[in-house]
N, C-alpha and C positions, 0 to 999 in steps of 0.2 A: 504494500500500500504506500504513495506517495504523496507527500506534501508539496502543497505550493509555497513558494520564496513569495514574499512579500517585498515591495518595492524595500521596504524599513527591513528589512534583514531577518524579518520572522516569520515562522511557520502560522499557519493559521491554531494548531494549540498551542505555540509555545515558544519562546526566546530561542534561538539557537545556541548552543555549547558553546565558548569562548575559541575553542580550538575549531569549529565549524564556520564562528564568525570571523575569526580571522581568516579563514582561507575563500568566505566569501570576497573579504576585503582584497585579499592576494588575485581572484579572477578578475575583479573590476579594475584592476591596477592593469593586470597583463593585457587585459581586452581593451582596455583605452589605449594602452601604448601601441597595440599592434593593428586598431583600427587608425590609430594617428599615421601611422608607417606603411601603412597599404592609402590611405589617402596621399600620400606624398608621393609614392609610385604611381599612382593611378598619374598625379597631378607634373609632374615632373620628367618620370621618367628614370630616374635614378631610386636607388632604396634610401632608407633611413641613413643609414651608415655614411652614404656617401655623402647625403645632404650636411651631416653633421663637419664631415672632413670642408667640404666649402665652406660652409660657416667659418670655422676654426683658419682657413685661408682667407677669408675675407676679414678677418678679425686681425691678423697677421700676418702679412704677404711675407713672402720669402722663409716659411718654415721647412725645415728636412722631416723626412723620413721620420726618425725617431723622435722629433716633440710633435708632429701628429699622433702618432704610437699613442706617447705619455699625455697627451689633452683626454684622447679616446679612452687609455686604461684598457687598450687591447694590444693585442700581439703583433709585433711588427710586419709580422708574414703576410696577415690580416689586410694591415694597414697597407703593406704593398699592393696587394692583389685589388683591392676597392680603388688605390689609387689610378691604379694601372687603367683599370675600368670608366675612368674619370678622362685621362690624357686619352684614351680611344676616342673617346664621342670629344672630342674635343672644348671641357671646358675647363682642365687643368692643364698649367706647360712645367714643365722641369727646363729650369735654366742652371750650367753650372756656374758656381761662385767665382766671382775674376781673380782674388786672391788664393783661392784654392781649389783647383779642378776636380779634387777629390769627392767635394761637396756638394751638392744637389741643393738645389731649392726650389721650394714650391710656392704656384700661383694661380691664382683663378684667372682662367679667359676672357675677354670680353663677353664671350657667349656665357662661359661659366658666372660670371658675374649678373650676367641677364638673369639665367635661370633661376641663383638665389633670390633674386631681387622678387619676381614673381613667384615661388614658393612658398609651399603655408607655411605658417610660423606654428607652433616654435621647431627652426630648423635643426636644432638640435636635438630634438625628440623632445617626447611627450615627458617621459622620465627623468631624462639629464637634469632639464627645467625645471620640474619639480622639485627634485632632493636640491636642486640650488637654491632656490625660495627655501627650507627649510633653515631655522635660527640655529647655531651652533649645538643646544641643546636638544633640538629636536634630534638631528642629525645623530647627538652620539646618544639617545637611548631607542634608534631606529635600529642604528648600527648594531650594537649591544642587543636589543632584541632577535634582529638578523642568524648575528653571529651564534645567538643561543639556539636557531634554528638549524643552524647549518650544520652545530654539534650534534644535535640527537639527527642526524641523517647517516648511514653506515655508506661506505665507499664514494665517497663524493671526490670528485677531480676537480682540485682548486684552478685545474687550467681551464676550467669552464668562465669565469670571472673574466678571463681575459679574451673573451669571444663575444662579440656582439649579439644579442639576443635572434633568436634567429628569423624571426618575422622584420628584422630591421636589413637584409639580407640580400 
């Protein structure tokens, strides 16, 4: 026998269990974020991920490889491969540094720069934008709740943290 979800988070007899309502609160979290990231695809053309890496270019012309990496808090592999996919449609250019040919840096295109410009906000996801609006304290008894989540889970691969959610993709 099945109950109905009430908009308010209850069953029609009864409150749901604290560990129930949190993980209603957990799908409403993931389904915004990943309805926000299929609208930006829809809208653009590119996934979440990569919207985010323009941003973070527009915010900062001339960044390498590895402090896009460390803005995103994902793997540089990652970060390559979305890049790469950016410089294809042409609206990131890689120019090297005059002082050091070794160096790479990154730039939005005039096109790439179109495209943010006409993109839904917030370009850097749904999520990013959130936990940044959050005050210090929120933050670290989110975190600290998080983290006590992530303890009572058996085999978890911490390199999951460093992969972009996959609906952003």
């Amino acid at each position: 026998m099945s109950s109905t979800v009430k908009s308010n988070g209850k069953t029609p007899d009864s409150a749901p269990t604290p560990h129930l309502e949190a993980l209603q609160k957990l799908r409403i979290v993931i389904r915004a974020a990943q309805r926000h990231s299929l609208w930006i695809e829809k809208q653009c053309g590119v996934n979440g991920a990569q919207l985010w890496i323009m941003q973070e270019l527009a915010d900062v012309p001339g960044l390498r490889v590895g402090q896009v990496t460390a803005r995103l808090a994902i793997a540089q592999t990652t970060t390559s491969n979305l890049l790469d996919g950016l410089v294809r449609k042409g609206y990131v250019v890689k120019t090297r540094d005059l002082e050091d040919a070794r160096v790479v840096k990154l730039a939005l295109s005039d096109t790439g720069r179109a495209l943010l410009d006409a993109a839904p906000k917030p370009a850097r996801g749904l999520l990013p934008e959130a936990l940044a609006k959050l005050d210090g304290a929120e933050l670290a008894k989110l975190n600290k709740g998080l983290q006590g989540l992530l303890e009572s889970i058996e085999d978890l691969d911490e390199g999951f943290g460093l992969q972009p959610l996959p609906f952003t993709m």
